[in-house]
Every structure is written in C-alpha cells, then in structure tokens.
C-alpha positions as semicolon CSV with decimal commas, in nm:
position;residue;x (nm);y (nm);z (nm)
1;X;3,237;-8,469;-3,139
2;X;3,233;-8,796;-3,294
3;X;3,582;-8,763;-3,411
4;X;3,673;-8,673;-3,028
5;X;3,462;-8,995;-2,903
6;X;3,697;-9,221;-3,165
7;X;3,967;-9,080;-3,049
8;X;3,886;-9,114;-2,642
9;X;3,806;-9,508;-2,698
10;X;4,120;-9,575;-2,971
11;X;4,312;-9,394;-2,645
12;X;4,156;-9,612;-2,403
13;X;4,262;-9,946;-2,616
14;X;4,584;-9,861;-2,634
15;X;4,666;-9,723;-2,266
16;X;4,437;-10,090;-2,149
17;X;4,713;-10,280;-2,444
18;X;5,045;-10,122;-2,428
19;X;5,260;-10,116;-2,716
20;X;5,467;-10,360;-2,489
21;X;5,182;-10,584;-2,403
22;X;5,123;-10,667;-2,782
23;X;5,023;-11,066;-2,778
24;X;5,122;-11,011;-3,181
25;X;5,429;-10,942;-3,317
26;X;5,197;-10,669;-3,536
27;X;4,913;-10,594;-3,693
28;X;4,765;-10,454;-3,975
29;X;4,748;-10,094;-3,975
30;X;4,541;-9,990;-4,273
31;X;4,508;-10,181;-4,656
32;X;4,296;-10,133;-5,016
33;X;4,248;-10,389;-5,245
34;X;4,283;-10,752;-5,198
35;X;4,559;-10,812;-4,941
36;X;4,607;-11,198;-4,756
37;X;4,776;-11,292;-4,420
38;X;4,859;-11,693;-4,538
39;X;4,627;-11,720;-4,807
40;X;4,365;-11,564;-4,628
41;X;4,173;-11,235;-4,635
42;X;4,243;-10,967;-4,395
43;X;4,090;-10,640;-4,254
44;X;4,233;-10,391;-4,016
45;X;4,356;-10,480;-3,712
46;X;4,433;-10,849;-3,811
47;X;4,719;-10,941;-3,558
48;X;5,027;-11,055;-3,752
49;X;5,269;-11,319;-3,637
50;X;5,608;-11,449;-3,678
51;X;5,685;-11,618;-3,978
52;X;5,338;-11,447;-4,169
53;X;5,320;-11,436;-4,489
54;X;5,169;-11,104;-4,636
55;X;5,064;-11,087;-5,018
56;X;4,927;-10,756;-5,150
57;X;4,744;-10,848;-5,470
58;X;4,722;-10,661;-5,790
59;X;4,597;-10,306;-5,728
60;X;4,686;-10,383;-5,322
61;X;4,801;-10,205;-5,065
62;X;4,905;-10,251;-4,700
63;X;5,018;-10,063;-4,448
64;X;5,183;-10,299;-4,096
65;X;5,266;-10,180;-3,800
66;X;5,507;-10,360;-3,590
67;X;5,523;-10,409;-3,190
68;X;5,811;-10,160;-3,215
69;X;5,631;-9,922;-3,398
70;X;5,774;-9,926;-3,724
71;X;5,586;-9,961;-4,013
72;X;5,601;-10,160;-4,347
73;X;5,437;-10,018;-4,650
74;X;5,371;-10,259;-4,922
75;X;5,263;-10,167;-5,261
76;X;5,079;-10,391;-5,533
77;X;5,186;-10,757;-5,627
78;X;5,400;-10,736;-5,324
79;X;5,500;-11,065;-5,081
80;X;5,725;-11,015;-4,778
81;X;5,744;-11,298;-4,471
82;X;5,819;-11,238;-4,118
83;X;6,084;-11,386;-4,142
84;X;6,184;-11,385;-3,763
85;X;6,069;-11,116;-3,566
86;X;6,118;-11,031;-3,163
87;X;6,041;-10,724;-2,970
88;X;6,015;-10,711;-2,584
89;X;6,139;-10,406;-2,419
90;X;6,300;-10,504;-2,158
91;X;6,525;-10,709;-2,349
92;X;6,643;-10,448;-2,636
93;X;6,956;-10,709;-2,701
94;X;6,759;-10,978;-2,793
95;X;6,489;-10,741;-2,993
96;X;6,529;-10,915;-3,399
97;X;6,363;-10,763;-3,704
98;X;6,456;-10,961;-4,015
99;X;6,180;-10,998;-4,347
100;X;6,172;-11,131;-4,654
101;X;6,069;-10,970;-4,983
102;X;6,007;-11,235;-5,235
103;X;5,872;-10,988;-5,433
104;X;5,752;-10,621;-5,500
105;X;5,852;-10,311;-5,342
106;X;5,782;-10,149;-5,000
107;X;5,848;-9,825;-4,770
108;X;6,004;-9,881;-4,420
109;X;6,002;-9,660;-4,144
110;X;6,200;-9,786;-3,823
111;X;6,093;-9,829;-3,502
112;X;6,206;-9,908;-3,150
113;X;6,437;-10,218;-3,286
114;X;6,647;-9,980;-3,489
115;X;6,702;-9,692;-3,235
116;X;6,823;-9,937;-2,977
117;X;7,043;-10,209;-3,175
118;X;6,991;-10,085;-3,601
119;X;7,222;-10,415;-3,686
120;X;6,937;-10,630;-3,554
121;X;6,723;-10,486;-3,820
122;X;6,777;-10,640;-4,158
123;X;6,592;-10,689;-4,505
124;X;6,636;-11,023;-4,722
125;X;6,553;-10,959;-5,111
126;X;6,698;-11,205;-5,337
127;X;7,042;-11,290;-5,282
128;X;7,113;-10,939;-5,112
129;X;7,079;-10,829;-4,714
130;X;6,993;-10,457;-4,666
131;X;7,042;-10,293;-4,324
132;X;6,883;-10,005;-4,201
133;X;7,082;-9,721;-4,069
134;X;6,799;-9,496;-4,089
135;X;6,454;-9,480;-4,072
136;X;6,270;-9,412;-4,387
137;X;6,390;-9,687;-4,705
138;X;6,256;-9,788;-4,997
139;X;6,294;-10,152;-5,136
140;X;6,207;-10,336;-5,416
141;X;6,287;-10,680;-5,610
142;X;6,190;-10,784;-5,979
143;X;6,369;-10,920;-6,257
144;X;6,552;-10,575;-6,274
145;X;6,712;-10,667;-5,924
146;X;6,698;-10,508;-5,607
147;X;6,664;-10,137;-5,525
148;X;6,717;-9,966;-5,173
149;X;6,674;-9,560;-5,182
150;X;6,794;-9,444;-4,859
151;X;6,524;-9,130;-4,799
152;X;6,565;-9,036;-4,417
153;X;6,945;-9,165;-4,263
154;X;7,128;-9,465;-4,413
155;X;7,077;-9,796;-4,546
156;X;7,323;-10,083;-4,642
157;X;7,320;-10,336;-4,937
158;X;7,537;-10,661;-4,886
159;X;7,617;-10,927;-5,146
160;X;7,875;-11,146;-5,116
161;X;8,028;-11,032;-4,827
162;X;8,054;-10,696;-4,959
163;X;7,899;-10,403;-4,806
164;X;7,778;-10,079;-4,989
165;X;7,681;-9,807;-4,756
166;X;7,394;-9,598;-4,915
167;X;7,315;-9,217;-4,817
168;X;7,046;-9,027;-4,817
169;X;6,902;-8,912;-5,151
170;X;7,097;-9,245;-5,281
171;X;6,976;-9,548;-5,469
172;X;7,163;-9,884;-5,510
173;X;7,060;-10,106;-5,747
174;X;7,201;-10,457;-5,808
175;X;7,250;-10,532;-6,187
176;X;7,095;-10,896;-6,234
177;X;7,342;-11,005;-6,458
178;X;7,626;-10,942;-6,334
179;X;7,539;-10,892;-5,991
180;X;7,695;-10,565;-6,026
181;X;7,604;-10,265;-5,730
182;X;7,576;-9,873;-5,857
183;X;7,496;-9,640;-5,625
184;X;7,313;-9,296;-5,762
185;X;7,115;-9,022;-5,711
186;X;6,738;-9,052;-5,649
187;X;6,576;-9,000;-5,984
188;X;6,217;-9,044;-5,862
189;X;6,067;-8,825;-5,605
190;X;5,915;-9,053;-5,296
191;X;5,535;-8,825;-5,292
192;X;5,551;-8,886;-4,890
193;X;5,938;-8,789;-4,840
194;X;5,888;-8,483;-5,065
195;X;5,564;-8,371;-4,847
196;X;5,715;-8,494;-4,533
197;X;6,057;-8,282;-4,584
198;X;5,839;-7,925;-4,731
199;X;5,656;-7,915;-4,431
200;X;5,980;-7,972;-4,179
201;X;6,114;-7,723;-4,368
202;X;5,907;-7,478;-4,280
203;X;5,862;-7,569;-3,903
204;X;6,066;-7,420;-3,589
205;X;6,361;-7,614;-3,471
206;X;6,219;-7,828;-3,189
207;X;6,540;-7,915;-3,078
208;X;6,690;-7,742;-2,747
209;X;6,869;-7,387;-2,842
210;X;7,137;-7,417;-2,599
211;X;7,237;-7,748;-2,802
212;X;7,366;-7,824;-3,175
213;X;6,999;-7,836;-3,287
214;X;6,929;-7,968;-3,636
215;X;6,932;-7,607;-3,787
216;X;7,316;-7,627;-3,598
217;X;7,641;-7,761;-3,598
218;X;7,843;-7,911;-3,904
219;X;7,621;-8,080;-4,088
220;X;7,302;-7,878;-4,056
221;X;6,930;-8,052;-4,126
222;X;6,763;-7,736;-4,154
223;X;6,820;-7,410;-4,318
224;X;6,787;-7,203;-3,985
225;X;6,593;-7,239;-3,607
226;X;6,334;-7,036;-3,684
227;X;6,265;-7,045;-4,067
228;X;6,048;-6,778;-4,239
229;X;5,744;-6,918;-4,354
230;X;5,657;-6,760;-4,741
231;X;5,343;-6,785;-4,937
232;X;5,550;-6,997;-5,175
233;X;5,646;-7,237;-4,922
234;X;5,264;-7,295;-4,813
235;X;5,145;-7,327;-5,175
236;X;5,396;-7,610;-5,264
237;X;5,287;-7,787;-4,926
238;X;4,943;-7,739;-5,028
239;X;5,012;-7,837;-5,428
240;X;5,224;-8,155;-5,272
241;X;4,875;-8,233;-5,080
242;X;4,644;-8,213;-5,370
243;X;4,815;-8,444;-5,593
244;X;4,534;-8,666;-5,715
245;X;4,725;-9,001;-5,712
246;X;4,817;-8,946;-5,308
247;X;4,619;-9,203;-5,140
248;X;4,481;-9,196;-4,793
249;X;4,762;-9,454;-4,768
250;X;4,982;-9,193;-4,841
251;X;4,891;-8,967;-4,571
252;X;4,888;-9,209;-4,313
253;X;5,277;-9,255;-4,436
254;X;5,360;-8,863;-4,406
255;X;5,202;-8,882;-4,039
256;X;5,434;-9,222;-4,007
257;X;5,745;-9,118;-4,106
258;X;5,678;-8,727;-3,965
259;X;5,595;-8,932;-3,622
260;X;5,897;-9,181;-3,593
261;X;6,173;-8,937;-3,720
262;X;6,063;-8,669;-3,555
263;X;6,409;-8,578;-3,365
264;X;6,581;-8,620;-3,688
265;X;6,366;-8,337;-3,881
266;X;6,328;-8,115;-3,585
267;X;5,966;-8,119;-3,541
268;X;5,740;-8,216;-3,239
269;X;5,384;-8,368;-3,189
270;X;5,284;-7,975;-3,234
271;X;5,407;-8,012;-3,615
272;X;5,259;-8,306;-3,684
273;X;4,894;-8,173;-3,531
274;X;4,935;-7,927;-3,778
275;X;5,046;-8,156;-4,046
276;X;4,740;-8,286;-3,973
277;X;4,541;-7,950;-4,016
278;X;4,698;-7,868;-4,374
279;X;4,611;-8,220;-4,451
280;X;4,227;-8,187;-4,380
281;X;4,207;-7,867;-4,612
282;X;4,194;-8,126;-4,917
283;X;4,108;-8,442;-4,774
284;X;3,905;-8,434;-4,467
285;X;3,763;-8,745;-4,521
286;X;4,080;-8,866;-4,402
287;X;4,135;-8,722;-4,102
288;X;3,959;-8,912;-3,845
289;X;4,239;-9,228;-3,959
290;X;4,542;-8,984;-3,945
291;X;4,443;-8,866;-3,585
292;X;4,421;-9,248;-3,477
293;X;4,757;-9,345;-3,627
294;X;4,923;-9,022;-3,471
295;X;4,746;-9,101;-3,109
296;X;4,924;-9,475;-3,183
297;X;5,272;-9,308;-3,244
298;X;5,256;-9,072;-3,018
299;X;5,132;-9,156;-2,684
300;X;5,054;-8,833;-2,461
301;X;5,006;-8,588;-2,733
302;X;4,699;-8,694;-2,787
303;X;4,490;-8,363;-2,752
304;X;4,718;-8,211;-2,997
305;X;4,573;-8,433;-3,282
306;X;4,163;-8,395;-3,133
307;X;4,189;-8,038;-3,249
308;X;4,356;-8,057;-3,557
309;X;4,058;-8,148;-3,801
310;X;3,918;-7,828;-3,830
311;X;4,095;-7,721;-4,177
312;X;4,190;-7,387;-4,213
313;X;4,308;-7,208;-4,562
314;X;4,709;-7,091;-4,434
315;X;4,768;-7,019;-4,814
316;X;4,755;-6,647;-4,878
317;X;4,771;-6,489;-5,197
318;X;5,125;-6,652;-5,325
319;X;5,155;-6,329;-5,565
320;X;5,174;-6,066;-5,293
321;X;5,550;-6,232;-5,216
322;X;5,505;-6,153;-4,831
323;X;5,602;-6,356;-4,525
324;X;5,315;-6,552;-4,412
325;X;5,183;-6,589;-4,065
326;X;4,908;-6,863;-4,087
327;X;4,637;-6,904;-3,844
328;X;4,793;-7,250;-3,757
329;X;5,158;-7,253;-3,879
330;X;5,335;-7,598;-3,875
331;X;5,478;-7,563;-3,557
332;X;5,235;-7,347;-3,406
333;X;4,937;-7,392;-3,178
334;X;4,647;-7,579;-3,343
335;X;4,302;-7,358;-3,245
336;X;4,019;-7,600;-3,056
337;X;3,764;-7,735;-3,231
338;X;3,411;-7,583;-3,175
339;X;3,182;-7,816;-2,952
C-alpha cells in the first residue's frame, strides 16, 4: 500500500507538470556518491539547466533525465556540460541536444529530440562529434581517446570532416596519436544491454501481426513472434539479475532503455511491468524507484507497474529441459498485489 500511495502522488506530479511544462531543461533522476551541479552538491530532483556543468566524483554516479526524456548515465570521475540544450514540443525543428564530455564515460538513451530530428542530437568529446542514430550509446574520453559503442541502432563519429558510421554491436575508437578511427566488435558486454536484450528475447512480439513486426521482414530483431520461453532462458535472466556489481543504478537503466526503445525490441509497458517483477525477486529494495521511473516514461501504463512488486520465482528446475510457462511471463499479465 505504501508503494501504491508513492506511486498515486509521483502520478499526480507529473500529470499537474507535464513533461512539456518542464521550467528545466532536466533534472536529476537518481545519483551515489559525490556528484555537483556547478561546484555544488546535488540530490534528486535538482532541476538542471542549460549550459550546467555536471561532475560525478570518484566512486560517483548519476543518472539525468532530460525534458525529452532521454537519459544520460554518467559513471565515476565523469564531467559533461549542457552544452546547449532546447526542447519544446511544439517546435520539434528547433528542439537541440548538444553536450560536452570533458571527461569520463557515460550511457545515453534518446529521447523525444532524436525520434523527431536525430541530427539535432550530437555529442562533443575532444576533438570528435558523435551523432546518435540510435538510442542506447556508450561514450567515453581519456588519454586513450574517445570510444562510442553503438548498443541499440546507430551512432556516428566525426573528425575532420570525416564521418564513420558505427553499428550495433560496434565500437570506434580514435587512436590519440595519430588520430586514427577503427571500428570493431564489442569486446565488453554492457551488464544493462545484455539484461535488457535476454529478457526481449524472450517476450511476444508487441508489434501488429498483420505488419513486418520485429520478429518479420528482412532484417529480423527477434528470433520469432511468439518465442518459447525455456528454463534456460529464465535462469540466465535471473543469473544476469543477481550479478553482485549491478547497481540499483543499473536497474533503473534496464527499465530506461527497455522504456524508450520499446518499439525497437518489440515489447510493451506489459514487458517492462514484468521486467519489473523478475527484478524484485533479487532486489526488492529497489523496486519502489523502478516503478517511479517507469510511471515517468511511460505515462498511462501506470497500473501495470503498481502490481509488479510482488516477486514471484518464474525459474523452474533448469535441469528438467521443459518449456516454461511462468506465473508472470515477460509479456504476460502481472497478478495484483494483495491489499
């Protein structure tokens, strides 16, 4: 119940708000550690502003969400500006999203700005531009150069006037040197991409089956519309969970990046209630803040997300081989909550 009462007044704030109505050009979605907002100390909720400047100290995190919804992820000794930043609705031409890393790394997942008009979203690092053709990217400067792993879509690198287009599942890395660009395989596994793709993998094609869903056409997403779902698959989800170093961070990211490319991997606000649900089987002190950042990203599914703390075990015995039919399957119904 007192999950449900959160819930009903973080719904209220936002209907009485509006995404739109935003005074800020962000704010600050969730942090650990020492983390300042031009020089200064923060907490959550701190309204951020054009031409901020956001330092995560040693051992920092921060997580920012932007009037557009998209969300910037920075990890420790990291320092990104605002650099110039616009969002109004109404006016999707003029809409700008353009930071700075001076230093670090971070996670980006797009919003509204890169839906409508992705070459008004850009990334300064260094002496490079990256673009965002996507909506899940990793970046990162240091005297190494600059990185960009393209995780969910596209991204671009540019450097003196040239362009590198980088795919999914592809890094680019700028050689300091020489200035160099390679482009090359992922070698290290993003712990939110890998928990984010298992459990799409698993979930039924949301997409319309009259149309070239994402388990369709060509260039198919997903292995089929309806996938089974095996004891195997649930035990990896649930392994993927349990990884000590995931922080609550983390799982705000997988409900991020589930949220905002939703129509890419095929699921609905019913998968990511249920994301929810496998989540709170080995953290539920976490669940209250996931439910709050999917009611954010998700306006009108709301209900979906008050019933999804109750965990439930959907891991069977992973040595009996069979097909599994969970109690709440990604994808399926979540049960209510008792009163």
């Amino acid at each position: 119940m007192q999950l449900r009462a959160t819930c009903a007044f973080l719904l209220f704030f936002l209907i009485a708000t509006g995404t739109g109505a935003w005074a800020a050009d962000g704010r600050i979605l969730d942090l650990a550690g020492d983390v300042r907002v031009n020089g200064k100390p923060i907490s959550v909720d701190t309204e951020l502003h054009r031409k901020d400047t956001i330092v995560a100290g040693v051992g920092a995190s921060v997580r920012i969400l932007l009037a557009d919804n998209s969300v910037l992820d920075l990890e420790s000794e990291t320092q990104i500006v605002l650099s110039d930043y616009s969002y109004q609705p109404a006016a999707s031409n003029q809409n700008i999203s353009n930071v700075g890393i001076v230093e670090g790394s971070l996670r980006y997942v797009s919003g509204l700005i890169a839906k409508d008009n992705p070459e008004r979203v850009s990334f300064k690092a260094g002496n490079a531009t990256i673009g965002v053709r996507g909506s899940f990217t990793s970046i990162s400067i240091a005297t190494t150069g600059v990185g960009v792993a393209a995780m969910i879509g596209e991204a671009t690198l540019e450097r003196e006037g040239r362009q590198i287009i980088v795919p999914t599942g592809q890094t680019a890395r700028t050689d300091p040197v020489t200035g160099a660009v390679s482009v090359l395989p992922t070698t290290t596994v993003d712990k939110v991409n890998a928990i984010v793709r298992a459990i799409a993998a698993i979930s039924p094609d949301a997409g319309d089956p009259e149309d070239e869903g994402c388990s369709r056409g060509e260039n198919p997403l997903r292995r089929e519309a309806n996938p089974d779902v095996t004891a195997a698959d649930m035990a990896r989800i649930k392994q993927l969970l349990g990884n000590d170093q995931l922080t609550e961070g983390d799982l705000i990211m997988v409900i991020v990046v589930m949220s905002n490319n939703a129509e890419q991997l095929c699921i609905d606000a019913v998968t990511i209630a249920s994301a929810i649900n496998l989540i709170a089987n080995v953290n539920p002190d976490a669940v209250a803040r996931l439910v709050d950042v999917a009611d954010m990203l998700n306006p009108g599914a709301s209900g979906l997300f008050y019933d999804a703390n109750n965990p439930t075990d959907s891991v069977p015995d992973p040595d009996d081989g069979s097909s599994v039919d969970p109690e709440i399957p990604p994808g399926g119904t979540p049960r209510p909550s008792p009163e």
